[in-house]
Structures are given as C-alpha cells and as structure tokens.
N, C-alpha and C positions, 0 to 999 in steps of 0.2 A: 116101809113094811110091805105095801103093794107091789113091790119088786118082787119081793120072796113068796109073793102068790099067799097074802097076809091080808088081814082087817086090820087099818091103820087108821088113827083121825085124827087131830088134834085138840087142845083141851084147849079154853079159854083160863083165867085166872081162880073164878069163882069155883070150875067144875074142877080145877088142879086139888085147890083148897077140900072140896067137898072128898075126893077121893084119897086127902093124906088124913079126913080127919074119919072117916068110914070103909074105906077100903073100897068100895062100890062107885059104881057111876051107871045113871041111866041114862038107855042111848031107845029109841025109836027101829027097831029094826027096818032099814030101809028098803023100797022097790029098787030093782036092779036093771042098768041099762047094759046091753052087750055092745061093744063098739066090736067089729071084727074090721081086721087089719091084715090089707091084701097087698102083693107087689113086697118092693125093696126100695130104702129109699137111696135117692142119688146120690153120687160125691158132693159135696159140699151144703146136703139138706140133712138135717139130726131129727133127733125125738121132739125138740120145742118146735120145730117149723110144723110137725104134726099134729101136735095141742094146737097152738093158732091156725091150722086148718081144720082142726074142725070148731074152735070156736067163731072160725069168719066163717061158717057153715050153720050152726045150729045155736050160737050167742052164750054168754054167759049163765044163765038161765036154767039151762037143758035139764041140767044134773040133779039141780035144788034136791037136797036132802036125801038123796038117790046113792046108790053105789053105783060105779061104772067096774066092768069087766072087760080087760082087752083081749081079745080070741084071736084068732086065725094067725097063718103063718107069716105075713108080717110082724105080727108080735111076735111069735118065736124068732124070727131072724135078728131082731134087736139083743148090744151085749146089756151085762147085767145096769151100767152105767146109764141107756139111754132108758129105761124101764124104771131106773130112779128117776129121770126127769119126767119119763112120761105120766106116772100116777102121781109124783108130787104136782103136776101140773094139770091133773085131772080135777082139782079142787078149785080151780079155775073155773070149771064148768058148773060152780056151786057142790061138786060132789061132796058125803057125806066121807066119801074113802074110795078109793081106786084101785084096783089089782090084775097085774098083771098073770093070766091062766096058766102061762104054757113058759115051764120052764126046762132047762136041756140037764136032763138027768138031777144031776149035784149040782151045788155051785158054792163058793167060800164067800161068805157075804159080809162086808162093810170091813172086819178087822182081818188083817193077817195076823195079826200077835194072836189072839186069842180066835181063831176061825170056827164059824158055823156052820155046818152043813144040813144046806136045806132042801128037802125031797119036792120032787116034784107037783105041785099043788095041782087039782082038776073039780071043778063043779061035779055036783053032780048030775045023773045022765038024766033026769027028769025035771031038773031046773026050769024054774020058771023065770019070761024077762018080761019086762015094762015094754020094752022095743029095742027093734036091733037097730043101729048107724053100721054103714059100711065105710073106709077108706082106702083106696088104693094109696099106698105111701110112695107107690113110680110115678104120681101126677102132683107131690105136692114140692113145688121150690121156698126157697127163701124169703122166708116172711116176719115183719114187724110189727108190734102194738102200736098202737100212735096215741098220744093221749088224747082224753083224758079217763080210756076203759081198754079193759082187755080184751076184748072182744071187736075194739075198732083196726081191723088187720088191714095190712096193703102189704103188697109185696115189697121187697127191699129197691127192686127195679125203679119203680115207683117213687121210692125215697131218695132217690140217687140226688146226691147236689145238695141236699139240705145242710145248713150251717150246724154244726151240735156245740156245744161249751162244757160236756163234762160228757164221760163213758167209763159207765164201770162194768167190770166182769169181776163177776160175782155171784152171792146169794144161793136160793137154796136152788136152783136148777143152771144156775150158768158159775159154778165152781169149780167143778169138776177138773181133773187132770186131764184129760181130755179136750176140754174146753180153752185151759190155758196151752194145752199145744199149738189149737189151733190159731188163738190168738199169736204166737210165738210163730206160726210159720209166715203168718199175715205181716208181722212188724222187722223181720228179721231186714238187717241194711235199712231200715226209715225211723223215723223220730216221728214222734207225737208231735200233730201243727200245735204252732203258738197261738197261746190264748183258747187250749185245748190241755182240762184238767183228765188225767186217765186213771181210775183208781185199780185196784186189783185185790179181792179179799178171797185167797184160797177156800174149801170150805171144810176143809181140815185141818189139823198141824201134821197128818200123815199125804194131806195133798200138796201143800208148803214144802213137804219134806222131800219127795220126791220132786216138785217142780225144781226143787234148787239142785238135784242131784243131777237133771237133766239138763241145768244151764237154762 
C-alpha cells in the first residue's frame, strides 16, 4: 500500500479477529520520519540494498512505531516494483507503515486483470516530521544481513567465499519478476553446487505466470 503513496500496516491475529467482529481497529497515530532519497542507484544495487543501508546506518530501531516517508528524487526515479520492496522493507526499521511520496502521474497497481489507477499522493505543504535521514542511493552497493538480526549488514564483498547450504529467493521483497530475472541472468549455463539446496517461491501465481512465459 506504501507504494501507491497509502497508509499500510499489518494486523496481528488478535487485531484481524477484533476487526472481523467490529469493524474498527485502533491504531496510535504515528510521528513521521522523512527519509529523502538522493542520486540513482547503480547496475547491479535494487531497493533492498537501500533498506540495509540505512539500517547498517541508523539499526533496526529507528522507526519504532513511527511512519516513514520516502521524498526526494531518488525516490521518484524508482519503478513501481522497487517502492514495493522499499516500504515493505521499511517495517524493518520497526515502522508502523511506510510510504512512498512521489509518484509519476498514474500508475496500474498490483492487478492487470482488474487495474487501479492511482493519483499521485503528496503530504501536505505544512507537515510536520520527527527528523529528516538523507540517502544518496549513487553510494550505496551490494549488501547482506548476516545473522542473527537485520540490521547486522556487511557488504556482499565482504561475504565472498563463505560456504551456504540452502538459498532461497523468494518472500515478500525478493519475489518479484524482476528478481527472478535477475536470478535467471546469474544461473543462465551453470548448475547449482552440490550439496547446495536452492528454492524459489514466486510471489504471485501472476509472477509464476509470466516467469514461465519468459523461460
């Protein structure tokens, strides 16, 4: 929902139940951080290498309870796909909800069958923020969690050589079409080492659908 420049959260069990049996739910209106997002990022750096830069910058923590906002023309140069990864991966930072500010006109969001067109969302001009983070997305490269927290990041450089036993791509920010291209341009001519399990769980049956169209 923070893609489409939305107030999105997730429910727990209890608060699902509370709202099929009332219709309501309370929520704390949260302080608001402004992340502004500067620069382009490089070939081979996404929207997740800039969530784990800034939580190897400011820890998981930051956000608690908080909205985040993403501003500045970095965030407008991102398509609609890395804007999904970026605010579902804002929750990361404890956010309560994350939203991307700046969207390019229209856009058809999540279904082509049935398509949404959603206007372009903007704070408004008197907004108040908790604090601003800046990120240039031209300084940030390729980076990994390491366990056993998300916020413990090192670069991929870093991790080079290390033995793994299983890799998946998947879940709710590394599913994407997108995602499995790039995987596909990576494995294209080589096999998975032995003794090396690799899963792969689309995150649609419309992302399924098109990987399989695309071979």
């Amino acid at each position: 929902m923070g893609a489409a420049a939305c107030f999105g959260t997730g429910l727990g069990a209890a608060e699902t139940a509370y709202v099929w049996a009332t219709g309501r739910i309370w929520l704390r209106v949260p302080a608001t951080i402004r992340v502004v997002l500067t620069g382009k990022l490089r070939p081979g750096v996404d929207a997740k290498d800039a969530c784990l830069a800034l939580l190897q910058a400011h820890g998981s923590r930051v956000a608690t309870y908080r909205a985040i906002e993403f501003h500045g023309e970095g965030a407008a140069s991102l398509d609609m796909a890395s804007r999904l990864t970026l605010c579902n991966m804002g929750v990361e930072m404890g956010a309560k909800a994350a939203c991307s500010c700046r969207l390019r006109n229209r856009c058809v969001f999540f279904s082509t069958r049935y398509p949404i067109e959603i206007k372009a969302g903007q704070p408004e001009s008197d907004a108040v923020y908790e604090r601003d983070i800046t990120l240039d997305l031209s300084d940030v490269e390729p980076l990994a969690a390491r366990p056993h927290a998300v916020d413990n990041i090192a670069s991929v450089q870093e991790l080079e050589g290390i033995v793994i036993h299983q890799a998946f791509l998947g879940s709710c920010t590394n599913g994407r079409l997108e995602d499995l291209r790039a995987a596909a341009a990576i494995l294209t001519g080589r096999h998975v080492a032995p003794g090396v399990r690799m899963i792969v769980t689309p995150a649609s049956s419309q992302v399924l659908a098109a990987a399989v169209r695309e071979g």
